[in-house]
C-alpha positions in Angstrom: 19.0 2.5 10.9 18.5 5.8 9.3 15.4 6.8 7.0 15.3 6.6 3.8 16.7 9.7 2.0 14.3 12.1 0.5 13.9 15.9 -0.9 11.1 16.4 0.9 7.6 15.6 1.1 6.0 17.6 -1.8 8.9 16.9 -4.4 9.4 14.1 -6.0 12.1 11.5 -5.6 14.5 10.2 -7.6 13.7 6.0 -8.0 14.5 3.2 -9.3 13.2 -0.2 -8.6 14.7 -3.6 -10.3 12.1 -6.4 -9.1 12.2 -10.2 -10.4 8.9 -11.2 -9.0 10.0 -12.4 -6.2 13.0 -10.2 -4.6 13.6 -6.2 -5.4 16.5 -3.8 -5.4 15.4 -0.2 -4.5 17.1 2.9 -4.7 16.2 6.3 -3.7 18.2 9.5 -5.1 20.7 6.8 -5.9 21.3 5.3 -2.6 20.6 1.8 -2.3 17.8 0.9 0.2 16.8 -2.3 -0.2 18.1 -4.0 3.2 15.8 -1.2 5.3 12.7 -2.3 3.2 10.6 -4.9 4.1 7.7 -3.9 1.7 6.7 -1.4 -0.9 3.8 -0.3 -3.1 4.3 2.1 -5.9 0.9 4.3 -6.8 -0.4 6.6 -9.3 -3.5 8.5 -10.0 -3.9 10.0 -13.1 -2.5 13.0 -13.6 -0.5 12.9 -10.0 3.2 11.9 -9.9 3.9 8.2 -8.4 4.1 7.3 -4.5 6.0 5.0 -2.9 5.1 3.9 0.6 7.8 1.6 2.0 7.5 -0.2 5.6 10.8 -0.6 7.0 12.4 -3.7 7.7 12.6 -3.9 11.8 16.4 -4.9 11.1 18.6 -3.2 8.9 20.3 -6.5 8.4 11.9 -8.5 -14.7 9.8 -5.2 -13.6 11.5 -1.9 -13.2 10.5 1.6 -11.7 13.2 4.8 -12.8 11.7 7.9 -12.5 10.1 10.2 -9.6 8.0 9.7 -7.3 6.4 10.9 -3.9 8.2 9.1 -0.9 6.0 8.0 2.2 7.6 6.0 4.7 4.6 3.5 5.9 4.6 2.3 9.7 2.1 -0.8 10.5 -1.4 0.7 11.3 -2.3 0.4 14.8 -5.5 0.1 16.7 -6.7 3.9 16.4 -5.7 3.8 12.3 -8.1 0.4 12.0 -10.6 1.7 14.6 -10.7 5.2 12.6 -11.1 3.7 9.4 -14.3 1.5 10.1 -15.6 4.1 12.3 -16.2 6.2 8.4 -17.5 3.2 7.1 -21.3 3.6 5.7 -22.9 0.4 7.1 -25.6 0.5 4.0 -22.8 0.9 1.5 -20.9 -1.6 3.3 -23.8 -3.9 2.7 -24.3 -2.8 -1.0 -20.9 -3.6 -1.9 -20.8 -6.6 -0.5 -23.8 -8.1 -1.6 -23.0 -7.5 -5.4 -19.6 -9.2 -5.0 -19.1 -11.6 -7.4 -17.4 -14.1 -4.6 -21.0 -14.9 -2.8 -20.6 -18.5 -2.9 -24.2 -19.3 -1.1 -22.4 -20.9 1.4 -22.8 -20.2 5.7 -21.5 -17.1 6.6 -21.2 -15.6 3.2 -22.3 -12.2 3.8 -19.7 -11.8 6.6 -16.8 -12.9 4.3 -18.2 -10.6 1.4 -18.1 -7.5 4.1 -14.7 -8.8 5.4 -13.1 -9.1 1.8 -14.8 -5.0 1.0 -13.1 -3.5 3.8 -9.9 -5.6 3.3 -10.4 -4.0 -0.9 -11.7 -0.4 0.9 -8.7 -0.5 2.9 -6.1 -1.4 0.1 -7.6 1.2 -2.2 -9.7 -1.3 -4.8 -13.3 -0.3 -5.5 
């Protein structure tokens, strides 16, 4: 399986993605990639171009995206990515966030779920 084509990674892409909710058709600089790509997440800050991480597929076996954007190709963290990421985690911020979650349900173990369900939103990028 070769990657996915791209200029380079400080210029922008050609893409175009064709999703229906439940299945996706993806091309980069007009080649169809869609059978290496398991997953994709498309990105923007404001006043940055798109990015588009994809994880590939370990076989090669309504919304739409056409315009440029930043190419990463995404492996699955491993140990040392998790291990580094909670390692810069601020144990009182940590606790701040999760306390004024709006999910506390009162129940047993709440405070663990809270902290559990921050890092999971830390991790994705949510607030």
């Amino acid at each position: 399986m070769t990657t996915p084509p791209a200029p380079g990674p400080d210029e922008p892409s050609q893409v175009r993605i064709t999703a229906d909710g439940v299945t996706a058709h993806l091309e980069i600089e007009g080649t169809d990639v869609t059978r290496m790509v398991r997953g994709y997440a498309l990105e923007q800050q404001v006043g940055q171009p798109p990015t588009l991480a994809l994880w590939l597929s370990p076989r090669a076996d309504g919304a739409l995206f056409d315009g440029c954007a930043r190419v990463v190709v995404a492996t699955e963290p491993t140990g040392d990515t998790v291990a580094g990421f909670l390692a810069n985690i601020d144990p009182a911020a940590l606790e701040r966030a999760a306390l004024d979650r709006d999910d506390l349900d009162g129940t047993r173990h709440e405070l663990t779920r809270a902290m559990l369900a921050q890092l999971a939103d830390w991790a994705q990028g949510r607030p």
